[in-house]
C-alpha positions as CSV (number, residue, x, y, z in Angstrom):
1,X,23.3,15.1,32.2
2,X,23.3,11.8,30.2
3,X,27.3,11.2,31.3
4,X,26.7,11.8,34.6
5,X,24.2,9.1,34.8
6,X,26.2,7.3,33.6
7,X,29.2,7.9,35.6
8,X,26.6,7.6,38.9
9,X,25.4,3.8,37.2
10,X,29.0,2.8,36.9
11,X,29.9,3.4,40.9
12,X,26.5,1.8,42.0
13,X,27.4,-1.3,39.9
14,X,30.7,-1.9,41.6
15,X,29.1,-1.5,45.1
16,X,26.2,-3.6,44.2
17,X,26.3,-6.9,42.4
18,X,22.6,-6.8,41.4
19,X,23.4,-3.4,39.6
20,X,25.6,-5.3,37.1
21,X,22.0,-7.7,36.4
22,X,20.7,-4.9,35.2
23,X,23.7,-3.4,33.5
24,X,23.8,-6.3,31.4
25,X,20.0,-6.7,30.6
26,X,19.8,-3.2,29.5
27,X,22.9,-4.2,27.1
28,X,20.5,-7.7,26.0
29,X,17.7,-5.1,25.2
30,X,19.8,-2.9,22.9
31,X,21.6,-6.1,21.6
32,X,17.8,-7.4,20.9
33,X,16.8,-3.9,18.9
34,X,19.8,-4.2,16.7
35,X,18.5,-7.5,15.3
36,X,15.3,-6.2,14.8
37,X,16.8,-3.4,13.0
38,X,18.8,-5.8,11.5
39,X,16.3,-8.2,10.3
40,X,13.8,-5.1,9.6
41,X,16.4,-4.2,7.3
42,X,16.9,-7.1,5.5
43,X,13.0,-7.8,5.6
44,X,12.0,-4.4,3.5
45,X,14.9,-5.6,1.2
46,X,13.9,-9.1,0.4
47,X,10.4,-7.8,0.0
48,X,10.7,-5.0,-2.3
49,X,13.8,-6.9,-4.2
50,X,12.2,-9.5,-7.0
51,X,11.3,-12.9,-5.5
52,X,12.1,-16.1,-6.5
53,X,8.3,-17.4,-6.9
54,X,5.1,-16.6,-6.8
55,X,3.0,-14.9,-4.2
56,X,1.4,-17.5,-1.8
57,X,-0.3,-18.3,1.3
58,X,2.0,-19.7,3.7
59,X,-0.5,-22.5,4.9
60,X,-4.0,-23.5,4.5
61,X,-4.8,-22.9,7.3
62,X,-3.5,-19.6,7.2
63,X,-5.1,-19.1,3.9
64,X,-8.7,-19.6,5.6
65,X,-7.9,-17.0,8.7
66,X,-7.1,-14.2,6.1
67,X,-10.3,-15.5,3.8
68,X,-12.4,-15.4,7.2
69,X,-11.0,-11.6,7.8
70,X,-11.0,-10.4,4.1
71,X,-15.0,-11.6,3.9
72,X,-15.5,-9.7,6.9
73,X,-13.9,-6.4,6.1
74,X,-16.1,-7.0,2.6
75,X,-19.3,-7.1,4.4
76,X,-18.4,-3.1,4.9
77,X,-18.5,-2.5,1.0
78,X,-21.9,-2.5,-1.0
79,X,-23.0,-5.3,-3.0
80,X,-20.7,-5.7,-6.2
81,X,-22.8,-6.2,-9.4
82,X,-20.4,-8.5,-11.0
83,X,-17.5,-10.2,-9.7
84,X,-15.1,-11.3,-12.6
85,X,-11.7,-13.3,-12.2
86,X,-9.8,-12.5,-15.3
87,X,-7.4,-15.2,-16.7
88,X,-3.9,-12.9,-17.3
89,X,-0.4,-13.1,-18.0
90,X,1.0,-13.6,-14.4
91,X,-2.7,-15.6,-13.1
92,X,-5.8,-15.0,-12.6
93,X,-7.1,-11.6,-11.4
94,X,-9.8,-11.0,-8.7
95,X,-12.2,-7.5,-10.0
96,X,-15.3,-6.7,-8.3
97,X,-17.6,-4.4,-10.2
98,X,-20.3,-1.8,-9.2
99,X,-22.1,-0.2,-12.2
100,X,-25.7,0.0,-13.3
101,X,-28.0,2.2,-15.6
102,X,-27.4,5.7,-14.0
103,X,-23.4,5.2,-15.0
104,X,-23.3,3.2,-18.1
105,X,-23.0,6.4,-20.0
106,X,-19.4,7.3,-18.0
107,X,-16.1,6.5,-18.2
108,X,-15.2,3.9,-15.9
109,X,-12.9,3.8,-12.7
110,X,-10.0,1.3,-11.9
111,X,-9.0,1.1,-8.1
112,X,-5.7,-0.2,-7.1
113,X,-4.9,-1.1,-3.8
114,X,-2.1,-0.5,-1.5
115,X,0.1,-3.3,0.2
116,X,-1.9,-6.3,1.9
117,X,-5.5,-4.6,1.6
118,X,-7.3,-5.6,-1.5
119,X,-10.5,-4.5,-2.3
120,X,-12.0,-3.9,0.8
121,X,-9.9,-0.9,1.6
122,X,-12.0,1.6,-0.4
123,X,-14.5,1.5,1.6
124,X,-14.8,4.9,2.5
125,X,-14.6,6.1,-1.2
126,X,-16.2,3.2,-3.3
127,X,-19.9,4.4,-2.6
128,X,-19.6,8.0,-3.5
129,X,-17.3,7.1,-6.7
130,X,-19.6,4.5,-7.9
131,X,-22.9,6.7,-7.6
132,X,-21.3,9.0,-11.0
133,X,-18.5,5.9,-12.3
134,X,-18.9,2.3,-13.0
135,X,-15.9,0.9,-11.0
136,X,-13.5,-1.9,-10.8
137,X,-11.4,-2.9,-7.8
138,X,-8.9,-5.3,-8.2
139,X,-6.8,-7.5,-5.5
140,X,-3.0,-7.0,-6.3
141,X,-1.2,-10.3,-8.2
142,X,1.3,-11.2,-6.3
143,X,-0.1,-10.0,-2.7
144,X,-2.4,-11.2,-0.2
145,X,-6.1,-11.3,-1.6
146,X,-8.9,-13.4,-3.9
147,X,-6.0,-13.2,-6.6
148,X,-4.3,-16.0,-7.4
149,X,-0.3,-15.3,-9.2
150,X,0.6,-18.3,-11.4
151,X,3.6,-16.9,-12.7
152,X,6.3,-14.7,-11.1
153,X,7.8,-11.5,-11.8
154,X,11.1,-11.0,-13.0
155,X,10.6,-7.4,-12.6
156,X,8.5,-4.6,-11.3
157,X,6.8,-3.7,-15.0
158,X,5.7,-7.3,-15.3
159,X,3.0,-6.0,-12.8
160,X,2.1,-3.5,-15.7
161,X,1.2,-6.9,-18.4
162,X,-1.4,-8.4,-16.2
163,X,-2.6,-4.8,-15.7
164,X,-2.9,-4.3,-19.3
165,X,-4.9,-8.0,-19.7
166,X,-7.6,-6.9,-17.0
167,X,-7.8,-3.1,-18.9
168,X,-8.7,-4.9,-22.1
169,X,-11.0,-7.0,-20.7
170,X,-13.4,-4.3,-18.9
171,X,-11.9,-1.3,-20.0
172,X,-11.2,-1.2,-23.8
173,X,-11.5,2.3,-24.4
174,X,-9.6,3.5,-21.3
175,X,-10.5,3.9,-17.4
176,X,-9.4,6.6,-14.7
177,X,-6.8,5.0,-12.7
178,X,-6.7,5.3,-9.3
179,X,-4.6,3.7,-6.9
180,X,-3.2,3.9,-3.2
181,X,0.3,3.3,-1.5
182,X,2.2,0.9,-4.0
183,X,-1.0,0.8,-5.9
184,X,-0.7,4.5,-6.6
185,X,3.0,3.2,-8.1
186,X,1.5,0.8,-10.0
187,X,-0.4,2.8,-11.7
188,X,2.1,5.6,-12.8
189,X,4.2,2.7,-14.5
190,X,0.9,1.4,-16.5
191,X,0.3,5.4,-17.2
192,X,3.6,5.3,-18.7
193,X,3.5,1.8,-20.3
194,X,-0.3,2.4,-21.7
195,X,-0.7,5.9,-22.1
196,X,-3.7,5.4,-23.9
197,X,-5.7,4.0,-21.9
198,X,-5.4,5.7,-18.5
199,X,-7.7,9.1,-19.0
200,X,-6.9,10.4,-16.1
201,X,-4.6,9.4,-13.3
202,X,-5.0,9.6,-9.2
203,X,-2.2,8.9,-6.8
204,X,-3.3,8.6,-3.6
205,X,0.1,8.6,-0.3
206,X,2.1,6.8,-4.0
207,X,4.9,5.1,-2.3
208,X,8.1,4.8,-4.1
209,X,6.9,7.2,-6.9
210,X,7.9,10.5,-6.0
211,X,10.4,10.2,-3.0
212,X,12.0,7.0,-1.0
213,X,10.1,6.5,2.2
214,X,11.8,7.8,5.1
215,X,14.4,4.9,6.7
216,X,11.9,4.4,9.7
217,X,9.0,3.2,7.1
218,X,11.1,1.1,5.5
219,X,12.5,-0.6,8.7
220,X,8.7,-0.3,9.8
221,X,7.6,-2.2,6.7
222,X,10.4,-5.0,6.8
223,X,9.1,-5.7,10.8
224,X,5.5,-5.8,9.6
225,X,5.6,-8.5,6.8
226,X,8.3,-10.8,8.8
227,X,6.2,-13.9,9.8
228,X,6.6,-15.0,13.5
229,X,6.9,-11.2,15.2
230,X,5.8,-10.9,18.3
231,X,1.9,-9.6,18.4
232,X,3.2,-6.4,20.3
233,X,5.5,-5.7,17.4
234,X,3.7,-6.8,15.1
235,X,1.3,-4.1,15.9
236,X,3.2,-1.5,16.4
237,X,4.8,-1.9,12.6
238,X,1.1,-1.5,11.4
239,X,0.4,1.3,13.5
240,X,3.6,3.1,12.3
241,X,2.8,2.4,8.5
242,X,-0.8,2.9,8.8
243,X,-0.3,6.2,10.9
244,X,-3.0,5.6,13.0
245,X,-3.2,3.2,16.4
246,X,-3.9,-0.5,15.5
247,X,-7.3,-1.7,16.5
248,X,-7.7,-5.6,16.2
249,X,-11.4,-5.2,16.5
250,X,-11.6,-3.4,13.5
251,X,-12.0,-6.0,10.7
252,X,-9.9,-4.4,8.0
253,X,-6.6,-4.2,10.6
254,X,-7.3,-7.7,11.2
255,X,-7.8,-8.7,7.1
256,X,-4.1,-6.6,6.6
257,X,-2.6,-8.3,9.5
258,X,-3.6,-11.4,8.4
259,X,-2.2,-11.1,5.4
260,X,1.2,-9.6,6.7
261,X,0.8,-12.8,8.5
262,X,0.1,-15.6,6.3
263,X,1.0,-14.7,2.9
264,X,3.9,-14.7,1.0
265,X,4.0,-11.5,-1.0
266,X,6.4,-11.9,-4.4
267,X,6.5,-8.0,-5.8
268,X,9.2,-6.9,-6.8
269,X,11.0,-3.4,-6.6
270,X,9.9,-0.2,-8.0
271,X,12.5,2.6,-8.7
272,X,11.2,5.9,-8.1
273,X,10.4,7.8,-11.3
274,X,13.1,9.8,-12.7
275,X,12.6,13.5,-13.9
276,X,12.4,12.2,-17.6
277,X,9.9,10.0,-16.1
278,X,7.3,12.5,-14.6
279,X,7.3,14.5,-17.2
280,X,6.2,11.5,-20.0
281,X,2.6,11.6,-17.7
282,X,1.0,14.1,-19.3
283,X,-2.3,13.1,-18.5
284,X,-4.6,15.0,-15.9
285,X,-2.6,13.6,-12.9
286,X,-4.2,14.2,-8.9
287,X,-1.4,13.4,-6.0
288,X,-2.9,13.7,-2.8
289,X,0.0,13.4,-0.2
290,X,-0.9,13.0,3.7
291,X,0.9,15.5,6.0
292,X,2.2,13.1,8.8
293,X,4.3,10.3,8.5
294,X,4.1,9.8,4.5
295,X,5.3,6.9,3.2
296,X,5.0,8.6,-0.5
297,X,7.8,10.9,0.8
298,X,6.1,14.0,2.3
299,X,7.2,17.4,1.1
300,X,10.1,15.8,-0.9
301,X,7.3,14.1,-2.8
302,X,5.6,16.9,-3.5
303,X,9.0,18.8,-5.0
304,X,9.4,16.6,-7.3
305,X,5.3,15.8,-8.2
306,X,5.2,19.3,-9.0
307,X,7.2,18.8,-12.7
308,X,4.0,16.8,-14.0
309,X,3.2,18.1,-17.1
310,X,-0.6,18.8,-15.9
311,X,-0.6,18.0,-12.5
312,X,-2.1,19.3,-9.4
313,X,-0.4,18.2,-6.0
314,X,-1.7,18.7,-2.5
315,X,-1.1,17.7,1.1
316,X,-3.6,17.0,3.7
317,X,-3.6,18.6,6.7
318,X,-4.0,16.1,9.6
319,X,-4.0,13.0,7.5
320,X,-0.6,10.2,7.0
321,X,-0.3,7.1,4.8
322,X,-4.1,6.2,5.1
323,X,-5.1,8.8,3.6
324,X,-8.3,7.5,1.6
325,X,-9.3,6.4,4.8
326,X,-8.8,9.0,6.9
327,X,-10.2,12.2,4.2
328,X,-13.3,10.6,3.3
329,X,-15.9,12.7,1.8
330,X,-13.8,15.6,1.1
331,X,-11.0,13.3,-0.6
332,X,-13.9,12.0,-2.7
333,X,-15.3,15.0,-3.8
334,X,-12.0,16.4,-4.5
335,X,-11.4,12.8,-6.7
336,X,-14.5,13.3,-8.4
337,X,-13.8,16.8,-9.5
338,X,-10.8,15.9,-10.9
339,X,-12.6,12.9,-13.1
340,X,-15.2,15.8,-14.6
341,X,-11.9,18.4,-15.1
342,X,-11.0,16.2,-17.5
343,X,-14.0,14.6,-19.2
């Protein structure tokens, strides 16, 4: 059917100037998809490769749009009861903390965050971990947030050393890490750097842990973070990482576009863990995987998770990449009752 369509196409363009308009337009469209593809490419390679600097905003003005968005998607959170900027090796670390009296007796919680959303992205799970943990979420050194990086990375497990300064500053004795998207691979290299001090780990949709995210995520990703895409684009990178429709009234879409839009990311490029790797984690380890469109890697992900040592792996029905988000209660209860497993 498709070459005879073409065939008919070819005879109407002889007979009819006009149809060789469109004959070329149609080739300008394709033409135009092959740079983006192109420069998608190259984008997802410059910005999981090591940069040259440190993560910035691109602008002032740019810094006080993603400020105005970040505050806003905040106002969703509770109150913190401290809010700490730690001096480390790589800058100064942003931590908000919820504790009081009924937790000071439990271990606490670390929350990591994916790419571009900082704190304000758990707010679907802070509440309900914070009633039984004290808990610390941070905003990624290096990525768009209250952080500030002073120092670059010359390589992925750099990002472990400023890890390890804001552990030993609120969590001497060891925290349950838990952490989302390249959060969630951030912290299976400090599990495997610090042992110790990680009591139990949770990897939430872990990208680049497990499994490579399928080629469309990754030319997905490189259109998202390329500063000057058209809006429509734009958009439609977020919606395909995200996994759900982009809404630019909702004030955390507009806190990760913002920051897909204004700053200046500088994090280097995590390998995926080797099979000597994944079995050196032999703390209680959680992998929650979401069903559609995984950026962890989907059912390949779940292959390989299933050689940690004491590890339980699961998919969720109905849910993709924002996961934490999208699971809600049940995700939390399930999180929680892997915390007391292990206590």
């Amino acid at each position: 059917m498709n070459i005879l369509r073409k065939a008919s196409l070819g005879v109407e363009e002889q007979e009819r100037p006009a149809g060789r308009g469109r004959r070329f337009l149609r080739r300008g469209l394709l033409a135009v998809l092959l740079v983006l593809a192109l420069i998608g490419a190259w984008s997802s390679w410059g910005w999981l490769t090591a940069a040259p600097e440190s993560g910035h905003f691109r602008s002032t003005e740019g810094r006080e749009r993603y400020v105005s968005a970040y505050d806003e998607a905040f106002a969703a959170l509770p109150e913190p009861s401290a809010v700490h900027d730690l001096p480390t090796s790589h800058g100064t670390v942003r931590v908000y903390e919820w504790s009081g009296p009924g937790t000071a007796e439990a271990a606490p919680i670390v929350l990591m965050p994916g790419r571009s959303s900082g704190a304000p992205m758990w707010a679907e799970n802070l509440p309900a971990l914070a009633q039984e943990h004290p808990v610390y979420a941070l905003d990624a050194l290096g990525d768009a947030g209250m952080s500030v990086q002073s120092v670059r990375f010359a390589g992925f497990e750099d990002q472990t050393r400023y890890l390890h300064g804001v552990m030993q500053q609120l969590a001497p004795e060891g925290a349950h890490l838990i952490g989302h998207s390249f959060g969630g691979r951030l912290g299976a290299a400090y599990a495997l750097a610090h042992p110790q001090d990680v009591l139990t780990l949770t990897l939430l949709e872990p990208a680049m842990t497990f499994a490579t995210p399928p080629v469309s995520m990754l030319f997905w990703s490189g259109v998202a973070f390329l500063p000057g895409m058209p809006r429509a684009v734009e958009h439609r990178a977020l919606t395909e990482i995200g996994g759900e429709p982009f809404d630019p009234e909702d004030p955390m879409a507009r806190m990760i576009q913002a920051g897909a839009e204004h700053y200046r990311a500088a994090l280097p490029q995590p390998g995926v863990l080797t099979t000597e790797q994944i079995a050196e984690l032999e703390m209680p380890t959680y992998v929650a995987l979401g069903e559609q469109d995984s950026l962890a890697g989907g059912e390949r992900a779940a292959e390989a998770a299933a050689a940690l040592p004491a590890g339980t792996v699961e998919i969720w029905p109905g849910t993709t990449h924002s996961l934490p988000m999208q699971a809600g209660d049940e995700l939390n209860r399930r999180m929680l009752s892997h915390l007391d497993a292990a206590a």
